[in-house]
FIROKE-648531 format. One record per residue (C-alpha): x, y, z; residue number from 0; residue in three letters. Coordinates in pm, 1 decimal. Layout:
REM residues N
        u        v        w num residu
        X        Y        Z NUM    ala
...
REM end
This chain:
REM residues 348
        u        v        w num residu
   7625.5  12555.2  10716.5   0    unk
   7728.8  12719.0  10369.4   1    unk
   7770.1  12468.3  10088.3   2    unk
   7940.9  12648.7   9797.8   3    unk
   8083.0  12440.6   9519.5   4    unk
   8394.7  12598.8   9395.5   5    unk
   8720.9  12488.0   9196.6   6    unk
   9096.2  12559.4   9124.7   7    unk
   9313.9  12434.3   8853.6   8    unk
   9474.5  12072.0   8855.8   9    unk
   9834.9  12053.3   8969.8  10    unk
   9904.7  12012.7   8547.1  11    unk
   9680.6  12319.1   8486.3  12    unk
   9513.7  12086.9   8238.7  13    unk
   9145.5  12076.0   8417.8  14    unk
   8928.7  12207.5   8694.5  15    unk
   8886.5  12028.2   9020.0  16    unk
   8544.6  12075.0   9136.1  17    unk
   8463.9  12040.3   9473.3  18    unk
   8246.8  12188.6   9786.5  19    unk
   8370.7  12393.4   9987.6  20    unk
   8148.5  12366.9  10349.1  21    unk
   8179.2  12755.8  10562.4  22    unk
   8016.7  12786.9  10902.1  23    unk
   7738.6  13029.8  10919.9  24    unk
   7887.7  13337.7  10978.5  25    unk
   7724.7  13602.3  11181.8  26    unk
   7735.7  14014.6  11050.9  27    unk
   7948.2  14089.3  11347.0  28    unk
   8210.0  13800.4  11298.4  29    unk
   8334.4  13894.9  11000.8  30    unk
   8655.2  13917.8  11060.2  31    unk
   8695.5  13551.7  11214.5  32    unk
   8916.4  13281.6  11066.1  33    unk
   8832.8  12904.0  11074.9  34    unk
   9006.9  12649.9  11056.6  35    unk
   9005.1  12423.9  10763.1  36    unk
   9014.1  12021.3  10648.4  37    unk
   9088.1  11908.2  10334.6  38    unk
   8988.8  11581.3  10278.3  39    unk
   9198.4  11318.1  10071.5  40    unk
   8939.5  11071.5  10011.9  41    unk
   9042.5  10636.4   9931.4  42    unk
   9145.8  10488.7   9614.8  43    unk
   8857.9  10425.2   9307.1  44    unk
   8714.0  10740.4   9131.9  45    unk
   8552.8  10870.8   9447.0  46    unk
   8376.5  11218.1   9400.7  47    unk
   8302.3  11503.8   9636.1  48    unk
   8066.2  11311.5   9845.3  49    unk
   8298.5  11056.4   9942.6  50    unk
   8028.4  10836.8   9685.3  51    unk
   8157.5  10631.2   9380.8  52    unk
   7880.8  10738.3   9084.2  53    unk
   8039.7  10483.7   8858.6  54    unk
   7964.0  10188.4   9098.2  55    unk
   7618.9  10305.4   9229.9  56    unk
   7812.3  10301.8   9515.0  57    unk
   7692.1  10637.0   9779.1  58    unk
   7931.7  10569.2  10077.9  59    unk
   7861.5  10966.5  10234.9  60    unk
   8145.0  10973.0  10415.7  61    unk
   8279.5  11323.8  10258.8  62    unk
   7949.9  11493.2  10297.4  63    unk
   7869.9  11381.6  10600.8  64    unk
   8198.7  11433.7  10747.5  65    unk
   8208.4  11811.4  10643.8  66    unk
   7855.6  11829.8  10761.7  67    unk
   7940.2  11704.6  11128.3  68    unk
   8261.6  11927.4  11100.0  69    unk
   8066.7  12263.0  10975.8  70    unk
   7763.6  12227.2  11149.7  71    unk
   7727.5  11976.7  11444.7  72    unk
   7984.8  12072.3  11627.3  73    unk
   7981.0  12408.9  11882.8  74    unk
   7963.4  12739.8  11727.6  75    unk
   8290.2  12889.8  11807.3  76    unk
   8493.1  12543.8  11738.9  77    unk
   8334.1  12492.4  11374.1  78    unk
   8584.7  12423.8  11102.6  79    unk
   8540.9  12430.6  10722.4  80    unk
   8587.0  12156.9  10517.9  81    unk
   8698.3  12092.8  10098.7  82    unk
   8647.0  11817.6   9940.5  83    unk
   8643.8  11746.5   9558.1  84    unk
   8581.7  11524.5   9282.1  85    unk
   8897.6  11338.5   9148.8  86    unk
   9003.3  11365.9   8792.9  87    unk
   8781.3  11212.0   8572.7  88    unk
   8507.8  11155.6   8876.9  89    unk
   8203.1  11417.1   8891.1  90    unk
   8282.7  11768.7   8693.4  91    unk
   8641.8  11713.6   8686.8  92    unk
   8666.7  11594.8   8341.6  93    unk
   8780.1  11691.9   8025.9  94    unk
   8494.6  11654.9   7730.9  95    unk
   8566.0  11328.5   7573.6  96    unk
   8823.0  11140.6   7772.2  97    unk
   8668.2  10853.1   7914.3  98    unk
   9023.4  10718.5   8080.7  99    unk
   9079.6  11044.1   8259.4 100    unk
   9065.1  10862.2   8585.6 101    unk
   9225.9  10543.1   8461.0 102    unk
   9556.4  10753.8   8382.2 103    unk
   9589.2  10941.2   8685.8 104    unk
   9847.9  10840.1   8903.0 105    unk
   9979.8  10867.9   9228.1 106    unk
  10172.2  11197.6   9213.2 107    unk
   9882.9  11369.4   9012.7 108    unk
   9613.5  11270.8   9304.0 109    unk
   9938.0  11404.6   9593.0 110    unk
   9995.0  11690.6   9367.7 111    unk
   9606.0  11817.9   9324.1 112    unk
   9556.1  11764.1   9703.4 113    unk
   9833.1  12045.7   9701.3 114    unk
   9619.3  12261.1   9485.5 115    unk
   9362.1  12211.8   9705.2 116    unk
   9567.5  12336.6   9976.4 117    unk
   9660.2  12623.1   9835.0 118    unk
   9316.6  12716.5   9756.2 119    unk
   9200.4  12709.2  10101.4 120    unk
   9502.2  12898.3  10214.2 121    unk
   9395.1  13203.9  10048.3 122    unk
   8974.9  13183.5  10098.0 123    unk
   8912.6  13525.2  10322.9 124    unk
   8717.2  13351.0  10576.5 125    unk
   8998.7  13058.4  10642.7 126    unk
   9301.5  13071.1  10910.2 127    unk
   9612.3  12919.1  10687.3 128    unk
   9799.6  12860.9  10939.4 129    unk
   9539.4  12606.5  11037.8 130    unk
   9475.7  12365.7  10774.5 131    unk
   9470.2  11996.7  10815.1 132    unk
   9468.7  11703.1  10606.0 133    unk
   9194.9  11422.9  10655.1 134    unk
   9303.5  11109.7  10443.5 135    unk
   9093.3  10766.5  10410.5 136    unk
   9260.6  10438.3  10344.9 137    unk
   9453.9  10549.4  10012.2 138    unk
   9409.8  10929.2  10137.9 139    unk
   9569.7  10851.5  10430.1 140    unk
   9867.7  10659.6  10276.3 141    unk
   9962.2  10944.1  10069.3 142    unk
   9928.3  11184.9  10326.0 143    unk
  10312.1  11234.7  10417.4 144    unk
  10407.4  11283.9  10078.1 145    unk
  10136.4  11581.4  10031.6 146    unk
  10311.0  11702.3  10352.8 147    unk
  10609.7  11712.4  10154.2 148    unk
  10461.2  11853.1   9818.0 149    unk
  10349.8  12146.5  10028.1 150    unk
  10659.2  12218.5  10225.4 151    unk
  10792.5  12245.3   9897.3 152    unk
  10612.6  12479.7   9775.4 153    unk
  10659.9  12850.9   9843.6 154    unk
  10401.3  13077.4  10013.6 155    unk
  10240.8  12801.3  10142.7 156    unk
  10263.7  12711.9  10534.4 157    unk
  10340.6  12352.8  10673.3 158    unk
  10006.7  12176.0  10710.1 159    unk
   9902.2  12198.8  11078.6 160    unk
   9756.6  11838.9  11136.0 161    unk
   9690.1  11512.6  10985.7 162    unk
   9384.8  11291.1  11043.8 163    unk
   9482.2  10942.4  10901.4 164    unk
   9182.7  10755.1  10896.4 165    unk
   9177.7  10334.6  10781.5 166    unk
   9570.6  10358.0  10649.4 167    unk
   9826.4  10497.2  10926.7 168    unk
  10149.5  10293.3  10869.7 169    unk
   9991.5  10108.1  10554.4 170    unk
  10148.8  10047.3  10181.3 171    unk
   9922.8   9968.5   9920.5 172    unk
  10073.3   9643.4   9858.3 173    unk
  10053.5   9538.3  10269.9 174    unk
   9683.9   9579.7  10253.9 175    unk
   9625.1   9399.2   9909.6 176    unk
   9813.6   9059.2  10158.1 177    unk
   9594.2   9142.3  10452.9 178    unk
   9268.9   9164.3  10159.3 179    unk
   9383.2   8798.0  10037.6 180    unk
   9419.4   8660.2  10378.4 181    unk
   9090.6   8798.1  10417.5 182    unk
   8933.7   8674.5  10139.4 183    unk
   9059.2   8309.9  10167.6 184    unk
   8978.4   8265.8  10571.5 185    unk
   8628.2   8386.7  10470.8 186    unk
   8571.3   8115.1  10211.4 187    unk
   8687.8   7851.4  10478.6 188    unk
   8375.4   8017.9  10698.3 189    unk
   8127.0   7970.8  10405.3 190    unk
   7892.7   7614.0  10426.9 191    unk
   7732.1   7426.8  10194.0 192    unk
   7720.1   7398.4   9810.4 193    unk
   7873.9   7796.9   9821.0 194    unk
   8108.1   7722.4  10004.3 195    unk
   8225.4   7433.2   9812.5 196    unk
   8188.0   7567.2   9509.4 197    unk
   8425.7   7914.7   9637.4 198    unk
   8710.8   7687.0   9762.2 199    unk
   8711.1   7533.2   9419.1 200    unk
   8729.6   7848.9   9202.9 201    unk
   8935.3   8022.3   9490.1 202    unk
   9251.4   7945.8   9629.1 203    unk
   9581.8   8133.2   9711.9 204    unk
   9794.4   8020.0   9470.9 205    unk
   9505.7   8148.2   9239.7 206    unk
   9507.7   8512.4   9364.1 207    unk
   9829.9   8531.7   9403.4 208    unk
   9874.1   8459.0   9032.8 209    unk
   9582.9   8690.2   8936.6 210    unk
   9858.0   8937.8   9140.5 211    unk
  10147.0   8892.5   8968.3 212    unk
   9945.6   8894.9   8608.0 213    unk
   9851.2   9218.0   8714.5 214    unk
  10221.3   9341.7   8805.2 215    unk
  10347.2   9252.7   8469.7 216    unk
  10093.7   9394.1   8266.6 217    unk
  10147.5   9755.0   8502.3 218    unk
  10520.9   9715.0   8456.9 219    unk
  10483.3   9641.8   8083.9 220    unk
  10736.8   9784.7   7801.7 221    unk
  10619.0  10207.7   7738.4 222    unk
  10478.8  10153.8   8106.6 223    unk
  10150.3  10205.2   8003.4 224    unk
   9947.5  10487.7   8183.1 225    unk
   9636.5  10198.3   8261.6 226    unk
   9606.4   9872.5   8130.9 227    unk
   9314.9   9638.0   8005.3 228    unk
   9207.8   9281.0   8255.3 229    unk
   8970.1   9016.5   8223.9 230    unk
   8916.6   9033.4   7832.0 231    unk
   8935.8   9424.2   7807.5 232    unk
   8655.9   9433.0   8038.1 233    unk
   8822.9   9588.3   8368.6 234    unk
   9082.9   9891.2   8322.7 235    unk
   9360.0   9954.8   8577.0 236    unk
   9513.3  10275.1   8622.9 237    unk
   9878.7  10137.2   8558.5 238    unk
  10045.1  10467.3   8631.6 239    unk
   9915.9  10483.7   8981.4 240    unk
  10019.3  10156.3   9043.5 241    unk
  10357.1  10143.8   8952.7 242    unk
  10434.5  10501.1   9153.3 243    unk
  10264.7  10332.0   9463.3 244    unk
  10519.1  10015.9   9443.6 245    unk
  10818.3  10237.8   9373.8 246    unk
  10749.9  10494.7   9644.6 247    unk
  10904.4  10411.9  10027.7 248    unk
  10625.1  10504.4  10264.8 249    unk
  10780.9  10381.3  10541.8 250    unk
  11084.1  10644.1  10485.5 251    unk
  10802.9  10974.8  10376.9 252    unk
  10601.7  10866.8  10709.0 253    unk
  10979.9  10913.4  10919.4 254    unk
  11130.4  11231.2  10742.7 255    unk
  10769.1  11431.2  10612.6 256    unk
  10551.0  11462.4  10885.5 257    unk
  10664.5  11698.7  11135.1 258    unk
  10253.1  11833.1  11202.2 259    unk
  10005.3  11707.2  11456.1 260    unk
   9897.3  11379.8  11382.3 261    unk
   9576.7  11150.6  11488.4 262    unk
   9545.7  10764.3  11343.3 263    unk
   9202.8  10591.1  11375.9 264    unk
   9204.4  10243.8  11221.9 265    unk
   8890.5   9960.4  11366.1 266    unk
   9002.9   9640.6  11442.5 267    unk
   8718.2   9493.8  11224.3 268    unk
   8897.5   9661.6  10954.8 269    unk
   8987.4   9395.5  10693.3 270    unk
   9075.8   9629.6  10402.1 271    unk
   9411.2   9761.4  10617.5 272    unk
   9617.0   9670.5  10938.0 273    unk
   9531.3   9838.3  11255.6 274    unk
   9831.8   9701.0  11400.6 275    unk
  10027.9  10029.2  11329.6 276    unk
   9814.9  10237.9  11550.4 277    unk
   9927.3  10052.6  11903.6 278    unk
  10030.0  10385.1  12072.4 279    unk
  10423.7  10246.2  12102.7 280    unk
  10436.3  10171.7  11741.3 281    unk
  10224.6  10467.0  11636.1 282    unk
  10495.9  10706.6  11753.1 283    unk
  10793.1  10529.2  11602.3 284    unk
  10605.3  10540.4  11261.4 285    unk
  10621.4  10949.2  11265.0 286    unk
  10916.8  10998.0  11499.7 287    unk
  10933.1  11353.3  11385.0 288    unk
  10577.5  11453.4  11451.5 289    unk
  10465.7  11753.9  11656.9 290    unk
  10261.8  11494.4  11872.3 291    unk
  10051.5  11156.8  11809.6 292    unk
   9741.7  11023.7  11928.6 293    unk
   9624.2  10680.7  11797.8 294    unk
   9309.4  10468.3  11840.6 295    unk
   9202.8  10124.4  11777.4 296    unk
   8797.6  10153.7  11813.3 297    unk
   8715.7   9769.2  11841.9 298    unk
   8357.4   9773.2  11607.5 299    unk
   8513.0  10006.2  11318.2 300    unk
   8540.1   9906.5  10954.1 301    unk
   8680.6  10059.1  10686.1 302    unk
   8383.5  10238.4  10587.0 303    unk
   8389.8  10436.2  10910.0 304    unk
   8153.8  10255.2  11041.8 305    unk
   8079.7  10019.2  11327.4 306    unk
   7928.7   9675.5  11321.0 307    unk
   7901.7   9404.9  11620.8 308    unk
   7922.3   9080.2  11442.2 309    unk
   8235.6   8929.1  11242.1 310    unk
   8354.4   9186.7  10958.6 311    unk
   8400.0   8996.5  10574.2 312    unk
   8513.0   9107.0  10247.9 313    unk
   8340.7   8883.3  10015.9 314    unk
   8044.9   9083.6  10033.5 315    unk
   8182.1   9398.3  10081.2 316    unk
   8040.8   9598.1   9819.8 317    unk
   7684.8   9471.6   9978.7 318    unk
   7782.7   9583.7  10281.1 319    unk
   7905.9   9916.4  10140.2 320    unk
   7532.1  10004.2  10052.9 321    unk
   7430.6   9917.6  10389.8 322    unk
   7668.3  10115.2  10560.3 323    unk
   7624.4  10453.1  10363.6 324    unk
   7282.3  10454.7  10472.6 325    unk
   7417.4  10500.6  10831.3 326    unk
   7607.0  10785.7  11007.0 327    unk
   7971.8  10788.3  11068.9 328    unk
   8076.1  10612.3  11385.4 329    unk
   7989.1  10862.4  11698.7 330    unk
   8330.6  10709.4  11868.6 331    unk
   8518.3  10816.2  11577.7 332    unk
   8392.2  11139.1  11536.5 333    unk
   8424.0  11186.7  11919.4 334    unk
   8759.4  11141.7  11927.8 335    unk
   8791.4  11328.2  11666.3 336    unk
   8657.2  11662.3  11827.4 337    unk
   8874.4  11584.8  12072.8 338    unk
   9146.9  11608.5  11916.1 339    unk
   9043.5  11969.8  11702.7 340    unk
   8949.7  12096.1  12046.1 341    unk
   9261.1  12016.8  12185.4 342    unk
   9474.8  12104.5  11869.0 343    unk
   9289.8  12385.2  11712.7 344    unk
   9167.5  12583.1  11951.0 345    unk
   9370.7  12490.1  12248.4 346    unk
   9070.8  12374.6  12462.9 347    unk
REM end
C-alpha cells in the first residue's frame, strides 16, 4: 500500500483540505490499470484523516484502518484506493489563527468539500472515475444523498457509482439525538446504588429535553449566528451546521438523489442511530430510485464499527470509544462489504 498525503482546495477556495490518499502497489507492467476509488465522509465532531478526533484524545482508526483493509488486505486485482481528509479546522486544514474554523462550518460546506474531494479523485491517473464511491459514517452517511446531488450538479464530473452508508441509512440528525435520549435515560434506570440514585436525580427527560430546546434557540438566534457559546462559554456549537441539518428534508434527498448502488450496514447494538431503516422492505422504499440495495442488520455492531456481546450504553461512551479503537473493524462488516465491491466493482 502507497500512503501519499495530498490536498485540493475547499469548495470556498478559501483553504486546503489535507488528506491521504491510499494507492495499491502498483506493479511496472500495470501501469496502465485503473482502480477503483472510496471517498470516505467520515461522522459529525472535527474528525481528521484517521477517522481520530485529536481535540478529544479520542483515536477511533476507523479511516485508516478502513483504507488499509481496502488498499491492502483485500486480493490483488480487486484492491481499491481510498481518500480521506481532515475536516476544516481538524488536522492541516486550517487557516493560521482561526481557532472556530470548525465551529463555523456547516452542513453544505462539509457536502460541498466532499465534492471537491470527488473531483480530485476523478482526475488522479491511476483512478477509474467512473468508479468512485462514497463511504459515509453516521453524519457521513446522512449527508450522503445530498453529495450525490452536489456532484450531479456539477459538470465534468460522473454520477457517483455507489454508496456505502454505514451507522445512518434512513437517519436525520434530530431522529438520532430522540433515540440518544431514550438511550441515555433507560440506562440510568439500569444503574444501582448511590450512582444510580444520584443520575436519576440530576437526570431526567424533561431535563434534556429542555437542555434541547435551549440549544435550538440559541442556534436559531437573531443574525443566526455561525456557532454559539453553552454551559458558561465553555462548550461551542457549530450553529450553522445545525440549523442547515433541521431545515434540510432527508427523507425527500434519500427518494429523488440517489440513483447509484447502494449498501446500508447499521448494528442493532447501535444506540447512537436507528437500525430500523435497514429491514430489507423498508431499505428499498427509502431509495426507491436506486440502481440496487443491499442492507444488513449485524446483531453485535455499534456505532463505532465495532462488535461487542454484552448490552451496548451511552453513558460511557466516550470510555468505550478508547476501547474500541484499539480493536479492528468488525470482520462481518468488512465481509460484507467485499462482497458487495466484488459484486459491484468488478462484476465477480
Amino acid at each position: 500500500m502507497i500512503i501519499k498525503e495530498v490536498s485540493f482546495p475547499s469548495a470556498d477556495k478559501k483553504l486546503q483540505i489535507f488528506g491521504n490518499l491510499s494507492l495499491p502497489e502498483q506493479e511496472q507492467e500495470d501501469q496502465s490499470h485503473l482502480v477503483p476509488a472510496i471517498v470516505v465522509i467520515n461522522g459529525s465532531g472535527p474528525f481528521d484523516r484517521n477517522g481520530d478526533v485529536p481535540q478529544m484524545k479520542l483515536r477511533l482508526n476507523t479511516s485508516n484502518q478502513f483504507a488499509k483493509h481496502m488498499t491492502e488486505d483485500r486480493l490483488k486485482d480487486r484492491t481499491i484506493a481510498v481518500l480521506s481528509y481532515d475536516k476544516r479546522g481538524v488536522g492541516k486544514s486550517k487557516q493560521k489563527g482561526d481557532k472556530s474554523l470548525f465551529y463555523r462550518t456547516g452542513m453544505m460546506d462539509i457536502v460541498l468539500d466532499a465534492v471537491e474531494a470527488v473531483r480530485y479523485v476523478s482526475v488522479h491517473p491511476r483512478i477509474d472515475e467512473s468508479k468512485i464511491v462514497l463511504m459515509g459514517h453516521s453524519e457521513g452517511a446522512i449527508v450522503l444523498p445530498i453529495i450525490c446531488r452536489e456532484v450531479k450538479k456539477n459538470a465534468g464530473l460522473a454520477d457517483i457509482f455507489g454508496c456505502i452508508f454505514y451507522s445512518g441509512f434512513g437517519e436525520t440528525l434530530e431522529k438520532a439525538l430522540d433515540l440518544q435520549r431514550e438511550t441515555i435515560l433507560a440506562d440510568i434506570q439500569l444503574e444501582k446504588g448511590m450512582k444510580g440514585f444520584i443520575l436519576r436525580s440530576l437526570i431526567t427527560e424533561a431535563g434534556l429535553i429542555k437542555q434541547y430546546d435551549q440549544m435550538r434557540k440559541k442556534v436559531h438566534a437573531e443574525g443566526d449566528p455561525d456557532f454559539i457559546s453553552m454551559k458558561c462559554g465553555l462548550v461551542k456549537l457549530p450553529a450553522k451546521w445545525w440549523r442547515e441539518h433541521m431545515a434540510y428534508d432527508f427523507e425527500g434527498a434519500l427518494k429523488d438523489n440517489i440513483t447509484c448502488h447502494c449498501l446500508a450496514i447499521t448494528g442493532q447494538k447501535d444506540v447512537q442511530v436507528h437500525n430500523e431503516p435497514c429491514l430489507p422492505g423498508k431499505a428499498a422504499a427509502i431509495v426507491p430510485l436506486a440502481a440496487s440495495i443491499e442492507s444488513h442488520r449485524p446483531i453485535n455492531l455499534t456505532h463505532s464499527l465495532r462488535s461487542i456481546d454484552g448490552r451496548a450504553g451511552i453513558l460511557n461512551i466516550q470510555r468505550e470509544y478508547t476501547r474500541m479503537g484499539k480493536l479492528p473493524l468488525d470482520a462481518e462488516l468488512l465481509s460484507i462489504t467485499d462482497d458487495w465491491c466484488d459484486r459491484r466493482l468488478f462484476g465477480l
